[in-house]
C-alpha positions, 0 to 999 in steps of 0.5 A: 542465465544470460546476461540481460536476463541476469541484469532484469533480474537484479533490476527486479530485486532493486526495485522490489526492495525499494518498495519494500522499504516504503511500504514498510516505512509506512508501519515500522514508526508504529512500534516506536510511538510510545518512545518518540512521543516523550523524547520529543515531547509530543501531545498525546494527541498529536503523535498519530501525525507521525504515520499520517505526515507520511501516509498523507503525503503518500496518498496525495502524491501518487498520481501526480508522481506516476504522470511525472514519471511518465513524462519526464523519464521513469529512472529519473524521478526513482532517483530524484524521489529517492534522494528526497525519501533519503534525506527526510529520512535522515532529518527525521531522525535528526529532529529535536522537535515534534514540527521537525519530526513530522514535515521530515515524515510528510518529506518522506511520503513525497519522496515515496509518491515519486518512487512508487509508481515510477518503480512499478512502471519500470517492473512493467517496462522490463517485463513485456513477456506476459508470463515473465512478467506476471512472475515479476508482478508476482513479486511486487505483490509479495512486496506489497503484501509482506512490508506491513508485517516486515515494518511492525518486526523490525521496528520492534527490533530496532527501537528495543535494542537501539533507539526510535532514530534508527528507524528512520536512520536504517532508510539512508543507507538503503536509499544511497545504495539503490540510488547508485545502483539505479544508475546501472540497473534501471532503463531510463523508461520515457515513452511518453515522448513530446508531451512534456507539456503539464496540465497544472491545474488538473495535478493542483486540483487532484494532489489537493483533493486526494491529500484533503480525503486522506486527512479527512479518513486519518484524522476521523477518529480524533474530529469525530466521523459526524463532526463538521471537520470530517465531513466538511473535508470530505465534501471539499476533497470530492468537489475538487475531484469533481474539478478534476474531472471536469479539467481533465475532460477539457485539456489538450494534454490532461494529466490523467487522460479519462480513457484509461478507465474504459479498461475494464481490468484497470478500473474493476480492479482499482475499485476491488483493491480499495476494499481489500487494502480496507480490510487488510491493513487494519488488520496488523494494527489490531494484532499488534495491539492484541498482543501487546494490550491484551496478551502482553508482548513485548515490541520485538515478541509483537513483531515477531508474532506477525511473522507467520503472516509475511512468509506465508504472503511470501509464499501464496504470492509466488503461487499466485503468480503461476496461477494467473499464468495457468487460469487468470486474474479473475479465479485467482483474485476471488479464490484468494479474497475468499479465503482471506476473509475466512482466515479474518474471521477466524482471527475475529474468534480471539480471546482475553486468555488466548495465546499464539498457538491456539489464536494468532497463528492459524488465522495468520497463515490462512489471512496471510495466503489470501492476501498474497493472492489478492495482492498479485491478482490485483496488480496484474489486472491493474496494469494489464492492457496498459500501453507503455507511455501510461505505465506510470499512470496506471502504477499511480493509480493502483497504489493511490487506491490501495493508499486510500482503501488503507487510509479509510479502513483503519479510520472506520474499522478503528472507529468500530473497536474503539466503539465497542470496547467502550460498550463493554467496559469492564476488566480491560483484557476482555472489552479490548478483546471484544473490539478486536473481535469486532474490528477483524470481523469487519475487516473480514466483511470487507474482503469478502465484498470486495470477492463479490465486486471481482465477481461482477466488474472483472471479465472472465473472458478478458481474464482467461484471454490474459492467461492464454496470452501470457503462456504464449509469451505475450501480452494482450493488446492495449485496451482501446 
């Protein structure tokens, strides 16, 4: 192997475990709630802001970071982000307080939002060989896909043998590390030069409007879907995005340039990873609370049980990215959705004495190797015909959409469990069951919407003309 091609590969690894670390932050406090709420003393009502200060800030963030990272220099705003998700992370596991905990976790998820999008930029920066760098997206799908089951794993792990701190202590050394490590590895990555001017009212009014929709989706099943605060919010969040819109049609220099959506690839598959994040995402929060509320797990044995799940993404994405390479996008995405939903609804069929062998484990490799798939698909036709001063943008996008689509399926597929559970009533292993049931089917509903839209918003041609253009070694021109 030569030397550059050593150096981008070690620049893929950093990159990749980074956004490994913050996906999987995302989920690894789930575990350690029941800990946190009575060290701290958290109302029982108030400990869900512990995940969703980070998943709000999260999702808010994501595009004003993304355009940042174009503008200003991609290696840059990794770093800076990285310096602040470290040192949230550190004063989150310092607080005394549940105030303290929860704005060091909103630090962290603005930490992330810089992060994010400005590694996925850099992937796409390093990477200009069409083959290549379906292999490195490849990848970044496995990633994407895998971080939520890792987090559940090593949450359990660590709140049980050590403490609810450490979950947030094990970011510090990591951020440190690939914060020097950057310096060395990574492309400065600006290609946007002589646009440093800022569009400040379009970054103020879309960083409010996606902020005000995901709190508006998080915090839903507390307010009540029907009740004046949820709807009242969504209504806001959309008008200011309306706002947005309107600015961004009038700038010199907008913040999101409207034209990047005529690339049909970008926009159809945005539009498709919401509905799969809906439906994905749900699904590890009702395996973990299947198989600690109904077949009695510990933490670490719950965690352990969704391991089938990570290494079978793992896998299917390594497949899926050659696939891509040989027949397209569009055939991959459609062929690993549908098969994703199969395996949710074969998970859809637990029982109140069910067990690993006969309830978990099958459905989570069949679920597991249609999310790698999907994963992948997504982000290459998400970030296919980009042109390189908009790779930060594009990035923002994919992930503010997978944000959002995760943020908006666990409030409604929740919001269905919850629901039947109650209707049941009765012994409480089988009306748990039963809204589990109910929630997997929904997400499998989901999924298999999002196949049908692949269907009809992705081009095949565009999409067999990727694939051709990738095994000649290249990439397809940028969109118009």
């Amino acid at each position: 192997m030569t030397d550059p091609a050593r150096r981008k590969g070690l620049a893929l690894a950093l990159l990749a475990s980074t956004q490994f670390v913050l996906i999987l932050d995302a989920a690894i406090v789930g575990v350690a709630l029941p800990s946190i709420g009575p060290d701290l003393g958290f109302a029982r009502e108030d400990l869900s802001w512990v995940p969703n200060a980070y998943t709000l800030m999260f999702g808010g963030f994501l595009l004003l970071g993304g355009r940042i990272a174009d503008l200003t220099g991609r290696r840059r705003m990794f770093i800076a982000g990285l310096v602040l998700f470290t040192a949230a992370s550190l004063a989150g596991a310092l607080a005394q307080s549940p105030l303290w905990l929860v704005i060091a976790r909103a630090g962290q998820g603005l930490g992330a939002a810089l992060v994010s999008p400005a590694a996925l930029s850099l992937v796409m920066t390093l990477f200009t060989d069409g083959s290549e760098r379906n292999r490195a997206l490849g990848v970044w799908g496995a990633v994407a896909g895998s971080g939520g089951a890792a987090g559940v794993i090593l949450g359990g792990f660590l709140t049980e043998w050590l403490s609810w701190q450490a979950v947030l202590y094990v970011n510090v050394p990591i951020g440190i590390a690939a914060a020097l490590l950057a310096t060395r590895l990574l492309p400065e990555g600006r290609e946007a030069a002589g646009t440093r001017s800022f569009d400040v009212a379009g970054a103020v009014s879309v960083t409010a409007g996606l902020a005000l929709l995901v709190y508006a989706f998080v915090d839903a099943n507390d307010a009540g879907w029907g009740s004046v605060q949820t709807l009242g919010l969504v209504a806001v969040a959309l008008a200011l995005l309306v706002v947005f819109v309107i600015i961004e049609l009038r700038a010199r220099r907008p913040l999101v340039p409207l034209g990047i959506f005529r690339n049909r690839p970008l926009r159809g598959s945005n539009i498709v990873s919401i509905l799969v994040t809906m439906g994905l995402f749900p699904m590890f929060f009702f395996l973990t609370f299947y198989t600690q509320n109904v077949l009695g797990y510990s933490p670490i044995e719950s965690g352990l049980a969704q391991l089938p799940i990570a290494l079978s993404i793992i896998v299917s994405a390594g497949v899926a990215s050659q696939l891509v390479t040989r027949v397209g996008y569009k055939p991959t995405m459609i062929v690993g959705l549908v098969v994703a939903a199969i395996g949710l609804f074969w998970f859809a069929q637990i029982s109140p004495g069910g067990s690993f062998l006969a309830d978990v484990l099958g459905p989570s490799i069949v679920t597991g190797f249609g999310a790698g798939f999907g994963f992948v698909a997504s982000t290459i036709a998400a970030t296919t015909g980009v042109s390189g001063e908009q790779a930060g943008l594009a990035s923002g996008l994919v992930n503010t959409s997978q944000q959002i689509g995760g943020a908006l399926g666990l409030g409604v597929l929740v919001a269905l469990q919850t629901a039947r559970t109650d209707a049941v009533g009765g012994a409480p292993p089988v009306a748990l069951t039963e809204g589990y049931q109910v929630g997997f089917a929904g997400a499998g509903v989901l999924i298999l919407v999002g196949a049908l839209l692949s269907v009809f918003l992705l081009s095949s041609r565009e999409s067999r003309e990727h694939a051709e253009a990738a095994r000649r070694g290249e990439l397809e021109p940028v969109a118009a």
